[in-house]
C-alpha positions in Angstrom: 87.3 151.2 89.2 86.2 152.6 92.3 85.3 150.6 95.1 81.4 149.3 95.7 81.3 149.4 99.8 80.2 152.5 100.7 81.9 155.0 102.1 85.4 153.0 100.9 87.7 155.2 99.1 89.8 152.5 97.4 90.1 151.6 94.3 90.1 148.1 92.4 93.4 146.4 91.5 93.9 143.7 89.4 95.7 140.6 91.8 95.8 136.5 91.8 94.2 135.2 94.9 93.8 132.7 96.9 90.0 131.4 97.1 88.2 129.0 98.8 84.7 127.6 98.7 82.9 125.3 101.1 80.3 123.3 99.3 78.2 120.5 100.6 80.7 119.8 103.4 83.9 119.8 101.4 86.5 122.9 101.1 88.8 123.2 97.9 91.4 125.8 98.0 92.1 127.5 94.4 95.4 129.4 94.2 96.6 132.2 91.6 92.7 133.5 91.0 92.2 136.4 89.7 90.4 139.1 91.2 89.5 142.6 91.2 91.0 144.0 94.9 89.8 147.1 96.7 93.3 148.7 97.5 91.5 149.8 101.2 88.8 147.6 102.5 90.2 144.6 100.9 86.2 144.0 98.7 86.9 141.3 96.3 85.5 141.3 92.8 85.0 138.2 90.6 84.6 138.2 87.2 81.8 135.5 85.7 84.1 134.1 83.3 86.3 133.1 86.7 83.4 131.7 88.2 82.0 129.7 85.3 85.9 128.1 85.6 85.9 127.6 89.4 82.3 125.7 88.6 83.7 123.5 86.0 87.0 122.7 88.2 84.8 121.7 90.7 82.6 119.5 88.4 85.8 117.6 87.2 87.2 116.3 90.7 90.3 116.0 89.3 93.3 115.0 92.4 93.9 118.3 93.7 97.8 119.8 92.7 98.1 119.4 96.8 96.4 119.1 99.9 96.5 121.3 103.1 96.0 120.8 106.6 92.5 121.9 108.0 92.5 123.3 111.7 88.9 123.3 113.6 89.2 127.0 115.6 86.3 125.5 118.8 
């Protein structure tokens, strides 16, 4: 699929990611995501089915697999 930025001549690839969201103060990290990938401009494409699971892995709080340090860039 061609990519949605304009003026971008990539195309989408299917890759596993690494994504992370900052919600209410707190970061989690989720590895091996997949994602559509603009092959030029680097766009990233989600599908809703992934989302609907990043949701309900955040719901659970279960221990994370492992824990990363966090650097403050000031």
């Amino acid at each position: 699929m061609k990519c949605s930025i304009d003026g971008c001549p990539g195309e989408y690839e299917k890759k596993l990611i690494v994504h992370t969201i900052q919600l209410k103060g707190d970061i989690a990290v989720f590895d091996h995501v997949p994602a559509e990938v603009c092959s030029v401009c680097g766009d990233i494409l989600l599908a809703p089915k992934t989302i609907r699971r990043i949701e309900e892995l955040l719901r659970e709080k279960k221990t994370p697999k492992a824990t990363v340090p966090l650097f403050e860039y000031a």
